[in-house]
TORNU-796979 format. One record per residue (C-alpha): residue in one letter; x, y, z. Coordinates in steps of 0.5 Angstrom, whole numbers, plus 500, padded with zeros to 3 digits. Example, Ala and Ser with C-alpha at 12.3 -4.5 7.8 and 13.67 -1.06 7.14 Angstrom:
% TORNU-796979
<pt res="a" xx="525" yy="491" zz="516"/>
<pt res="s" xx="527" yy="498" zz="514"/>
% end
This chain:
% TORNU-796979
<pt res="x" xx="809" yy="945" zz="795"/>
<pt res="x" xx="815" yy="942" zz="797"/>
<pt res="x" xx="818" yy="936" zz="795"/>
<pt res="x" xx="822" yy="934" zz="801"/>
<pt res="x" xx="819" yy="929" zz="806"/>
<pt res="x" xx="819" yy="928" zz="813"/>
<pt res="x" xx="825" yy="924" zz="814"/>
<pt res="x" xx="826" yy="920" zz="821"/>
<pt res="x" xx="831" yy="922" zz="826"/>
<pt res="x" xx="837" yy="917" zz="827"/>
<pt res="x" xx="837" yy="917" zz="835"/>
<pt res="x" xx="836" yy="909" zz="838"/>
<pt res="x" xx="830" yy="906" zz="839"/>
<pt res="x" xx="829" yy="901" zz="845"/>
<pt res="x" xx="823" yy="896" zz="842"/>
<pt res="x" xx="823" yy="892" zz="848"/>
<pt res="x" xx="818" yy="887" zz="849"/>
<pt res="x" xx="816" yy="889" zz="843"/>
<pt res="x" xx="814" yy="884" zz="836"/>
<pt res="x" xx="815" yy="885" zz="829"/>
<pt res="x" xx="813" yy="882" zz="823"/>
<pt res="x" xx="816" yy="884" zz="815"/>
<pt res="x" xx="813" yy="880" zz="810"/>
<pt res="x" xx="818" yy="879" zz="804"/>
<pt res="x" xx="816" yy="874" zz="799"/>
<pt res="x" xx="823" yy="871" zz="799"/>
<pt res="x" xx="830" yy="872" zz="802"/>
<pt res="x" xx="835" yy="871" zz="796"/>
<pt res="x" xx="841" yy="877" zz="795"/>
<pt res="x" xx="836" yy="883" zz="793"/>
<pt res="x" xx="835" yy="891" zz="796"/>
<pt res="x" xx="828" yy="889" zz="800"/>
<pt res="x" xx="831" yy="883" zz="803"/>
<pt res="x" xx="837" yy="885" zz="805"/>
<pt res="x" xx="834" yy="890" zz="808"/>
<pt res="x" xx="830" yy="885" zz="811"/>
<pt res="x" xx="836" yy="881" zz="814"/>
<pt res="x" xx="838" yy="889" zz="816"/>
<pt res="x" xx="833" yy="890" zz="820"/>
<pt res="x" xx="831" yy="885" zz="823"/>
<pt res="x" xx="838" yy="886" zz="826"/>
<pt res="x" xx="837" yy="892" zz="828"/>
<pt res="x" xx="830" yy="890" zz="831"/>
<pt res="x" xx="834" yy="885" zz="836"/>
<pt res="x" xx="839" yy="889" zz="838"/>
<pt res="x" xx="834" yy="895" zz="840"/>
<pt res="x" xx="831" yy="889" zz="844"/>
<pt res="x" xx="825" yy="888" zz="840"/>
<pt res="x" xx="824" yy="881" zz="836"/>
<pt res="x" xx="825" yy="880" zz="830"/>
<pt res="x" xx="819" yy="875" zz="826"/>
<pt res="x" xx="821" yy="875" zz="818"/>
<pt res="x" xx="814" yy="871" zz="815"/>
<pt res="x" xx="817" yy="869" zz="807"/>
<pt res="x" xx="818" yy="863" zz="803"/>
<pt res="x" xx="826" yy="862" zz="804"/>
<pt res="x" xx="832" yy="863" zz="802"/>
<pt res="x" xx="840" yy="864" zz="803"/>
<pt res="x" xx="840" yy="870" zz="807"/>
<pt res="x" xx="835" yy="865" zz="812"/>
<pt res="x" xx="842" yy="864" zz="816"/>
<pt res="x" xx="844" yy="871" zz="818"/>
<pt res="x" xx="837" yy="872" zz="820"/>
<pt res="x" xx="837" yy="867" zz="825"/>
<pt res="x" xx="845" yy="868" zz="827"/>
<pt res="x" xx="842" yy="875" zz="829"/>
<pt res="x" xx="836" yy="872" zz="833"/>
<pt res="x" xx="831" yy="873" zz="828"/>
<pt res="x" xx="826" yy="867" zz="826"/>
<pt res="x" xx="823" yy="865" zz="819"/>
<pt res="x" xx="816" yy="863" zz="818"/>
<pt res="x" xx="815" yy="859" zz="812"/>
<pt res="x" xx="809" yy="861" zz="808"/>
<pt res="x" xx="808" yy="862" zz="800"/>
<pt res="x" xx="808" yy="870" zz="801"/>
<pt res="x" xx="812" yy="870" zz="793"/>
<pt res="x" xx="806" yy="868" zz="790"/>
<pt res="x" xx="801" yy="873" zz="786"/>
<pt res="x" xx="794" yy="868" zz="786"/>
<pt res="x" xx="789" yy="872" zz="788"/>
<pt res="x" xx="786" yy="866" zz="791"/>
<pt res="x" xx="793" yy="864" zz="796"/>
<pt res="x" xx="793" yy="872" zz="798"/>
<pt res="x" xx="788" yy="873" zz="801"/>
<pt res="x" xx="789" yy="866" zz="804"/>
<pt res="x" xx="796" yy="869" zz="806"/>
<pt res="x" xx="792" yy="874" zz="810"/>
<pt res="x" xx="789" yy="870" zz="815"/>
<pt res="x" xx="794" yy="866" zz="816"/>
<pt res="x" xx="798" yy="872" zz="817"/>
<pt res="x" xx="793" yy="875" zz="822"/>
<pt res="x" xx="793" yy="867" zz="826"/>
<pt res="x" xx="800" yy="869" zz="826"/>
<pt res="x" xx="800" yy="876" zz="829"/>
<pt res="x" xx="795" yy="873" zz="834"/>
<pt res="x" xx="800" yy="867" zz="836"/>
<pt res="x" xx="805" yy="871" zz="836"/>
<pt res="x" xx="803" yy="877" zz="839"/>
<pt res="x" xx="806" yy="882" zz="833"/>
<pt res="x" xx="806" yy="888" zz="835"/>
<pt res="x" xx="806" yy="892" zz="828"/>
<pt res="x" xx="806" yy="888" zz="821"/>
<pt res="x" xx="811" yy="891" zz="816"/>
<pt res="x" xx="811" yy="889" zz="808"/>
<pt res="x" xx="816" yy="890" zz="802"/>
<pt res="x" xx="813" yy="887" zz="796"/>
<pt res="x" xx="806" yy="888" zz="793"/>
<pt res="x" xx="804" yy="881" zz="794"/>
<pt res="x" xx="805" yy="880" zz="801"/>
<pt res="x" xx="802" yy="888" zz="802"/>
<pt res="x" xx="795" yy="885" zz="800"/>
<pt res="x" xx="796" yy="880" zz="805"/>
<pt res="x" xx="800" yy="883" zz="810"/>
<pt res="x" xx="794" yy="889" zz="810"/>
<pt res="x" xx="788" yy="883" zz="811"/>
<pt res="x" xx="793" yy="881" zz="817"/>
<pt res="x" xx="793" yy="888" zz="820"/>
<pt res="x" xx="786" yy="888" zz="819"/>
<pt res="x" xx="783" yy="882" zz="822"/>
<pt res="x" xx="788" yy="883" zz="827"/>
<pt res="x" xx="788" yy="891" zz="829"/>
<pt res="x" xx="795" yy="892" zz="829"/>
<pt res="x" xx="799" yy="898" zz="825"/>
<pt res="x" xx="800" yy="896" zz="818"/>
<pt res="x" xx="806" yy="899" zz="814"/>
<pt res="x" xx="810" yy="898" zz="807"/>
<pt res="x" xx="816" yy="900" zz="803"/>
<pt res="x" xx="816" yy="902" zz="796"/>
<pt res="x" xx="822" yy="899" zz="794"/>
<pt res="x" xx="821" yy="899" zz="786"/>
<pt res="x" xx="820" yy="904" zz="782"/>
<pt res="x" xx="813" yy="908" zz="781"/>
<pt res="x" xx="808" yy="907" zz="774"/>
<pt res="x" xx="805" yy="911" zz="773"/>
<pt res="x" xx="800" yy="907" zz="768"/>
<pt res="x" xx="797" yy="903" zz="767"/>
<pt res="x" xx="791" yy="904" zz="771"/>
<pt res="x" xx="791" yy="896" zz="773"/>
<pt res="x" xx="798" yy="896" zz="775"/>
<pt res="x" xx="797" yy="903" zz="778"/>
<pt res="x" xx="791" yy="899" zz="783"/>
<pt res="x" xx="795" yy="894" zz="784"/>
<pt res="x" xx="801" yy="898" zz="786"/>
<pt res="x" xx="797" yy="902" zz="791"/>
<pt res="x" xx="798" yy="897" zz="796"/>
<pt res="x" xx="804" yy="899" zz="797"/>
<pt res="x" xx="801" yy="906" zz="800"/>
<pt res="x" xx="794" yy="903" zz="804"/>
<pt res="x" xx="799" yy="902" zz="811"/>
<pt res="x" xx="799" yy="907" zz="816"/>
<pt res="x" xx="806" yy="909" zz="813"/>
<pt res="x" xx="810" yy="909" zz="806"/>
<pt res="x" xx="817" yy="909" zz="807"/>
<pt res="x" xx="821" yy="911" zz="800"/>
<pt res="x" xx="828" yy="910" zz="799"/>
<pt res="x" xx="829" yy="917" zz="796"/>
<pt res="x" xx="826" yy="924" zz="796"/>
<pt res="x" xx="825" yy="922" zz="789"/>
<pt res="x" xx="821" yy="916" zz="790"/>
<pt res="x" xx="817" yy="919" zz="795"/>
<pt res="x" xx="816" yy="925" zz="791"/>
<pt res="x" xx="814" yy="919" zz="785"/>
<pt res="x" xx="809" yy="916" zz="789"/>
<pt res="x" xx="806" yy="923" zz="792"/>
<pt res="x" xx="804" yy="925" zz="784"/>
<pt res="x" xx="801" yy="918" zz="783"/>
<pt res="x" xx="797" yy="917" zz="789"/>
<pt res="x" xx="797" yy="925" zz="793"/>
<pt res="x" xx="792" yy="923" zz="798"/>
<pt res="x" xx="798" yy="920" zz="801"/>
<pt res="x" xx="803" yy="925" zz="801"/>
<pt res="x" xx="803" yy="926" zz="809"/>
<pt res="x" xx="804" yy="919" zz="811"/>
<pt res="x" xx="811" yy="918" zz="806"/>
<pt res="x" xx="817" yy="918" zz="811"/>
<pt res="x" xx="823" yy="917" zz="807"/>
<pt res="x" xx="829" yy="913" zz="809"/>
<pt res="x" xx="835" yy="913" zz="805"/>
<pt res="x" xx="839" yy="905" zz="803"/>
<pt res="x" xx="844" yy="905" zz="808"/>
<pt res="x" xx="851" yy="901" zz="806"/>
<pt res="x" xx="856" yy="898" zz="812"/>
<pt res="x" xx="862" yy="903" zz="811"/>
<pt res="x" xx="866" yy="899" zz="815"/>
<pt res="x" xx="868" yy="893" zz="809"/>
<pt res="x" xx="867" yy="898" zz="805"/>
<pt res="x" xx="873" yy="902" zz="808"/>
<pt res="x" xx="879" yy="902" zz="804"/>
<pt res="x" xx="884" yy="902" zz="809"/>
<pt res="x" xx="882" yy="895" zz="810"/>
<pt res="x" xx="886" yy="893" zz="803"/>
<pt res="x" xx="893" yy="893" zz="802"/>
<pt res="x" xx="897" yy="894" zz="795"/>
<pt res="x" xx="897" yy="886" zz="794"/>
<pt res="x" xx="891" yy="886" zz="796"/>
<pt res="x" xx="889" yy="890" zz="790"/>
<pt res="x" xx="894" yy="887" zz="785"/>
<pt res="x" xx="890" yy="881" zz="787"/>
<pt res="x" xx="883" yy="883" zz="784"/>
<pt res="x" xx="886" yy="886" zz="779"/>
<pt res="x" xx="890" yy="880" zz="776"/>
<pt res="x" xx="884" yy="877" zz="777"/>
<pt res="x" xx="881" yy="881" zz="772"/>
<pt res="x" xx="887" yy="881" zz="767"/>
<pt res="x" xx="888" yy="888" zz="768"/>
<pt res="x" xx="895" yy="892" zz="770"/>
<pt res="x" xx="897" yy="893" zz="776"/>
<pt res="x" xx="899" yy="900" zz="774"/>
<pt res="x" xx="893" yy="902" zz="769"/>
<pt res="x" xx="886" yy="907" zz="772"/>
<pt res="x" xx="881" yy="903" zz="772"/>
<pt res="x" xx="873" yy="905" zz="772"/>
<pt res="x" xx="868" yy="901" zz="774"/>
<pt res="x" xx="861" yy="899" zz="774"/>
<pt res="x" xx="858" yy="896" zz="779"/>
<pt res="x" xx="851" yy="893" zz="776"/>
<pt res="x" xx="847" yy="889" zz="772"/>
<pt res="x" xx="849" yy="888" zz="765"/>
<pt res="x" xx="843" yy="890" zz="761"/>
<pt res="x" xx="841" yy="896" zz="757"/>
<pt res="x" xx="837" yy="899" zz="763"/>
<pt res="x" xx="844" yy="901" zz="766"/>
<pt res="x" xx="847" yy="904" zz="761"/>
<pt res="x" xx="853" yy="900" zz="759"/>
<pt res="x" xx="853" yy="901" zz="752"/>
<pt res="x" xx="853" yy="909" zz="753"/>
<pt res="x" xx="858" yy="908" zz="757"/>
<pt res="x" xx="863" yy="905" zz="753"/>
<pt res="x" xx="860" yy="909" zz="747"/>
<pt res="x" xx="863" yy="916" zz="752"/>
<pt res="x" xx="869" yy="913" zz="753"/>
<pt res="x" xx="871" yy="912" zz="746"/>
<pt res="x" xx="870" yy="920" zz="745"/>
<pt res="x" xx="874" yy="922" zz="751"/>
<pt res="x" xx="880" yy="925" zz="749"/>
<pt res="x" xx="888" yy="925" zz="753"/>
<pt res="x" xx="894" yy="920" zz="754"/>
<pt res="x" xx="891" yy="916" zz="759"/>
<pt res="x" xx="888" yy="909" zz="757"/>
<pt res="x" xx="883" yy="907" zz="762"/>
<pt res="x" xx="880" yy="899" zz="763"/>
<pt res="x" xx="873" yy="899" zz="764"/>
<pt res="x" xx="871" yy="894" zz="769"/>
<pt res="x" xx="863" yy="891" zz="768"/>
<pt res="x" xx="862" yy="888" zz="775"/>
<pt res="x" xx="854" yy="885" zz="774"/>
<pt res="x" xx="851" yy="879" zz="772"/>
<pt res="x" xx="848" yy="880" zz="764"/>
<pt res="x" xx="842" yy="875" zz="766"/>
<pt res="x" xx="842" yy="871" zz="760"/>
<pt res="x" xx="843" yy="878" zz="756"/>
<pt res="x" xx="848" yy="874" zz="751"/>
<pt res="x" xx="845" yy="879" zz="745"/>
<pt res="x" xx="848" yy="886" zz="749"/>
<pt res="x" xx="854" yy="883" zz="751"/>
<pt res="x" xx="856" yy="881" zz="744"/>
<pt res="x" xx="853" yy="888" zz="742"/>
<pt res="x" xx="859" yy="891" zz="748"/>
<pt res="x" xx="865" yy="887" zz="745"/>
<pt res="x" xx="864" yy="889" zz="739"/>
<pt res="x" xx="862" yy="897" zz="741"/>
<pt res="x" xx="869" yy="896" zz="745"/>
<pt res="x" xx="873" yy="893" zz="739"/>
<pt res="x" xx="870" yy="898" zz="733"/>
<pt res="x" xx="872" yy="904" zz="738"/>
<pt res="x" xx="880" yy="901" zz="740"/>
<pt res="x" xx="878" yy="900" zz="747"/>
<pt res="x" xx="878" yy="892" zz="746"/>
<pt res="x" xx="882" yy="888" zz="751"/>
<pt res="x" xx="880" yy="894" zz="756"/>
<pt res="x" xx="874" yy="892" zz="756"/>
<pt res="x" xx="873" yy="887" zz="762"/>
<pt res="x" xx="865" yy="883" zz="763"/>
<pt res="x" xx="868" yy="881" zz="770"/>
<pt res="x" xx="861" yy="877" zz="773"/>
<pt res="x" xx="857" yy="877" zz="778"/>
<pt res="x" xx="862" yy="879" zz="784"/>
<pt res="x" xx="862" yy="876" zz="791"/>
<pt res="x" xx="866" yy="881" zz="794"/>
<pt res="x" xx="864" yy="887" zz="792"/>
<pt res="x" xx="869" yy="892" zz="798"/>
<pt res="x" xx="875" yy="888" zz="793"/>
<pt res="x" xx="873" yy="892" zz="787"/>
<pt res="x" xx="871" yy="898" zz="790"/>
<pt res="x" xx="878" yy="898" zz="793"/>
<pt res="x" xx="881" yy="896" zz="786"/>
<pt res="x" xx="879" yy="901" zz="782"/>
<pt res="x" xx="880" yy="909" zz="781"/>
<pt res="x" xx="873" yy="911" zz="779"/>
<pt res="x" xx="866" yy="909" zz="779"/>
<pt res="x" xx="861" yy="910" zz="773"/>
<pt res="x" xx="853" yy="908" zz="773"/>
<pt res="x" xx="851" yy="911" zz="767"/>
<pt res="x" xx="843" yy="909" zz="768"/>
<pt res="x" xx="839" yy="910" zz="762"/>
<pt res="x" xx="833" yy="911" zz="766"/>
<pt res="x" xx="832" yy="915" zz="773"/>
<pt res="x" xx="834" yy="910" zz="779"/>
<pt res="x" xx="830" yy="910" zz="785"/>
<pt res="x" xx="835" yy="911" zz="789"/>
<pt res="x" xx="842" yy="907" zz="787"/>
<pt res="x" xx="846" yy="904" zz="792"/>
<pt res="x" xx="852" yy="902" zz="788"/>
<pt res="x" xx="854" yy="910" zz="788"/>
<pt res="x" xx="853" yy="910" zz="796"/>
<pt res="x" xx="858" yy="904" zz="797"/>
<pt res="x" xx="863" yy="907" zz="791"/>
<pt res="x" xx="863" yy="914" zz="796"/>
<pt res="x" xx="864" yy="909" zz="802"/>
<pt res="x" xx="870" yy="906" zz="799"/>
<pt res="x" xx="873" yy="914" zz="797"/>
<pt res="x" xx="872" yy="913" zz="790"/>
<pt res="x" xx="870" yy="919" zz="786"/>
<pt res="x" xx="863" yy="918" zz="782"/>
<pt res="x" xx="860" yy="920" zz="775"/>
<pt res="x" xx="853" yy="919" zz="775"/>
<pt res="x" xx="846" yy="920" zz="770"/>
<pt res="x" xx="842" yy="927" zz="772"/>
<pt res="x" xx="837" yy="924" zz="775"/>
<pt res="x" xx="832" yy="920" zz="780"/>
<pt res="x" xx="836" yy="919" zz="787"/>
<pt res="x" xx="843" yy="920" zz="784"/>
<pt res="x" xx="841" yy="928" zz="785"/>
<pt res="x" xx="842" yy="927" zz="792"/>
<pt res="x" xx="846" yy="922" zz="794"/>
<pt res="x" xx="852" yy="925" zz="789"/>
<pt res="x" xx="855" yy="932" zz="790"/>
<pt res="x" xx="857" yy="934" zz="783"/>
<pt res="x" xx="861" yy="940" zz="786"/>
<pt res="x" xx="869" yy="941" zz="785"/>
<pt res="x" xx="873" yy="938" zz="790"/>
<pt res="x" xx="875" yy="943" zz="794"/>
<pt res="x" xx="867" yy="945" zz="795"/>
<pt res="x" xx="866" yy="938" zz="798"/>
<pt res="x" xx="864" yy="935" zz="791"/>
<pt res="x" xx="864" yy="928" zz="790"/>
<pt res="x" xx="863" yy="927" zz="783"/>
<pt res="x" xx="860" yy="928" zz="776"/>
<pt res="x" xx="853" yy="928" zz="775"/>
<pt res="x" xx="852" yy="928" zz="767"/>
<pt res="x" xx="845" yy="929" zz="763"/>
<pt res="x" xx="842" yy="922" zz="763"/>
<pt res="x" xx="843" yy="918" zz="756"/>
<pt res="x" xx="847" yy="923" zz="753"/>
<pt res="x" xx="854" yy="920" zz="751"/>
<pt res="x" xx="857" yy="927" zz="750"/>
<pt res="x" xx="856" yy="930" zz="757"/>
<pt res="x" xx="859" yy="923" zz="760"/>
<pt res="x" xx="865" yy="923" zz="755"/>
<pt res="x" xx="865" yy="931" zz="758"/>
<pt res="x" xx="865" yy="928" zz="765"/>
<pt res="x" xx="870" yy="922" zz="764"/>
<pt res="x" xx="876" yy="927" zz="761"/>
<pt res="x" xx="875" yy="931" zz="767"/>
<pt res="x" xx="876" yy="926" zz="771"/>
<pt res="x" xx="881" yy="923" zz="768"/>
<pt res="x" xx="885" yy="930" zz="767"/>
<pt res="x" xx="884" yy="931" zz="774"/>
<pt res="x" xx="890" yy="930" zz="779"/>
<pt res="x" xx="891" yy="924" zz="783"/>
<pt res="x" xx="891" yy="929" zz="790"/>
<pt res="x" xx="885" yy="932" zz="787"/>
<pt res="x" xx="881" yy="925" zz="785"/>
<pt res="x" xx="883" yy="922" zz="792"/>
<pt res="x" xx="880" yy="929" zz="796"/>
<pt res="x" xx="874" yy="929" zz="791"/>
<pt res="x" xx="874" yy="921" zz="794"/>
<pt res="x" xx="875" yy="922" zz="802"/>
<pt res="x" xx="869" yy="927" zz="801"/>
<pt res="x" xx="864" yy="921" zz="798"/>
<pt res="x" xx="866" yy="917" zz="804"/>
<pt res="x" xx="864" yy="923" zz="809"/>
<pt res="x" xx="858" yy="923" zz="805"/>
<pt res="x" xx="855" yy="917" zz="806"/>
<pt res="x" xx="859" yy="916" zz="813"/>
<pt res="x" xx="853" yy="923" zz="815"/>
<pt res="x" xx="848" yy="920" zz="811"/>
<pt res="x" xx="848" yy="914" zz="808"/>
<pt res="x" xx="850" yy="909" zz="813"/>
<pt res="x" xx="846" yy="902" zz="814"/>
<pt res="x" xx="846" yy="905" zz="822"/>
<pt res="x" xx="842" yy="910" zz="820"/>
<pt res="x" xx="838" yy="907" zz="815"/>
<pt res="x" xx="836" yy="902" zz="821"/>
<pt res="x" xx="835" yy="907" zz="826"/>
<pt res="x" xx="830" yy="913" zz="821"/>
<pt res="x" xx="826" yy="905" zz="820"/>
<pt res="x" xx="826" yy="904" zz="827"/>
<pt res="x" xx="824" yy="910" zz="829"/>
<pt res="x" xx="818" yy="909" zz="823"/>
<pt res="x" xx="816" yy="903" zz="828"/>
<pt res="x" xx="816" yy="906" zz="834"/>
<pt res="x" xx="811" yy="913" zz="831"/>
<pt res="x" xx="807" yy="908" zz="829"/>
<pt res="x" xx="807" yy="904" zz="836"/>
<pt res="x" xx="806" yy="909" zz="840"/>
% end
């Protein structure tokens, strides 16, 4: 049996006069809520109205600013007794409203949303944007919200491929969708050299030094430690800084374990916990390489896709959604980077020597093919329009 999946069209869509309602539990910075505001973006502008029923949060603003509209409702809550409540205040909704199809990203407000589609007789769909578990049997239930609509989009033939193994009577309604990113802020054309020696300054790192960056959260699951583990291996004159660009959460314990990995290895002030970082195009633009070494398979990995679209040669773990978002090929081959065997500090070491004994003009030619990538597969139009084009099978 394959393990490709249907993967919708990126041609426009026209949704005039037509409603749609996600249901997301809140609206702070996250995957499933900025894809949230992103679609309800795109649904405005294919002429279509854009209802988004959540607690609320920061990305509210952009929302409206879009003409999208919020409805306030305790969707983030996981009792049993306010879900169920939720479906029938979903429903009176649809029917106020008169949604026309109901579109839920979490598994709290999926049970709602799938009582609300039920009661009201309107297309129920979700998004699985977590990961799949495969046990227990209570979680795996559970889960199975996210596959009762009439369609599942995943984000990664990967993750499409997951929720087939667990739930394979519904292999033939998963669509898969790509993340998109905004390859015009991402486009490094858009920052001059003071503007780099600016972001570096603010790191403490010279203006002259290569400098690696991993963008994610600083917690074990990411693989920082491997990785200032791999470059303590990698051999050659030039000594790179490594950039963390994430927040550790309150994980004091692992950054303390890093400082002192980095300190007993020589790599010392080289090492530098930058934070949670704002401007993210910056970095990107700031650095010579993107390095996400996860110690367990990504769904689909969107730090890789906006390194690409900034044209920075990539390395990354050998497993999950990386596998078809990087292309680990020479450069001359349109490669875009290094995949390296997951959890393994040998092969990373193996993949940070090549990159940094690669020539200047062949990491800048590996560079300009991750943003021709993204810009052919993996920009946030794309992704919008594969979803709405999901919205307009299902509608019709």
């Amino acid at each position: 049996m394959s393990n490709r999946f249907q993967m919708p069209s990126t041609d426009a869509v026209n949704l005039t006069g037509r409603t749609i309602l996600q249901v997301v539990p809140e609206l702070e910075t996250g995957g499933a809520e900025i894809t949230t505001m992103e679609m309800a973006q795109a649904i405005v502008k294919a002429g279509g109205r854009a209802l988004v029923a959540s607690e609320g949060g920061s990305l509210e603003a952009p929302i409206k600013a879009a003409g999208g509209e919020i409805v306030h409702l305790p969707v983030a809550s996981k009792n049993p007794v306010t879900v169920w409540r939720n479906g029938r205040l979903l429903a009176d909704l649809v029917k106020r409203e008169g949604v026309d199809l109901i579109h839920t990203r979490s598994r709290a407000p999926g049970w709602s949303g799938l009582r609300a589609g039920r009661l009201a007789k309107v297309p129920f769909m979700t998004t699985y944007h977590s990961s799949v578990h495969q046990k227990p049997r209570a979680k795996v239930f559970y889960n199975s919200v996210l596959v009762r609509g009439a369609v599942a989009i995943a984000n990664s033939h990967f993750t499409a491929q997951q929720i087939a193994s667990v739930y394979p009577h519904v292999r033939d309604k998963i669509r898969v969708v790509p993340r998109g990113c905004d390859v015009d802020a991402l486009n490094g054309v858009r920052f001059t050299p003071a503007d780099r020696a600016a972001k570096r300054a603010q790191w403490g790192v010279p203006e002259d030094a290569f400098v690696i960056i991993c963008p994610a959260r600083v917690t074990p699951f990411k693989g920082q430690d491997l990785l200032v583990e791999a470059l303590g291996r990698v051999a050659g004159d030039i000594a790179p800084y490594l950039v963390l660009v994430g927040s550790a959460q309150g994980r004091d314990e692992y950054v303390g374990d890093l400082k002192a990995l980095a300190h007993s290895i020589g790599l010392g002030d080289r090492l530098v916990l930058a934070g949670l970082e704002t401007d993210m195009p910056a970095a990107y633009a700031a650095a010579n390489l993107a390095v996400v070494p996860s110690a367990r398979p990504e769904p689909f990995g969107r730090t890789i896709i906006e390194a690409q679209a900034a044209a920075l040669p990539v390395i990354a773990s050998d497993a999950g959604g990386f596998r078809e978002t990087v292309i680990a090929k020479p450069a001359g081959e349109g490669g875009t980077g290094w995949l390296a065997e997951m959890g393994a500090v040998d092969a990373l070491a193996e993949a940070l020597e090549a990159a940094l004994a690669m020539p200047a003009a062949t990491l800048f030619e590996m560079g300009e093919n991750g943003r021709a990538n993204v810009l052919e597969n993996y920009t946030r139009t794309a992704m919008c329009n594969r979803t709405l084009q999901v919205y307009q099978e299902l509608l019709a």
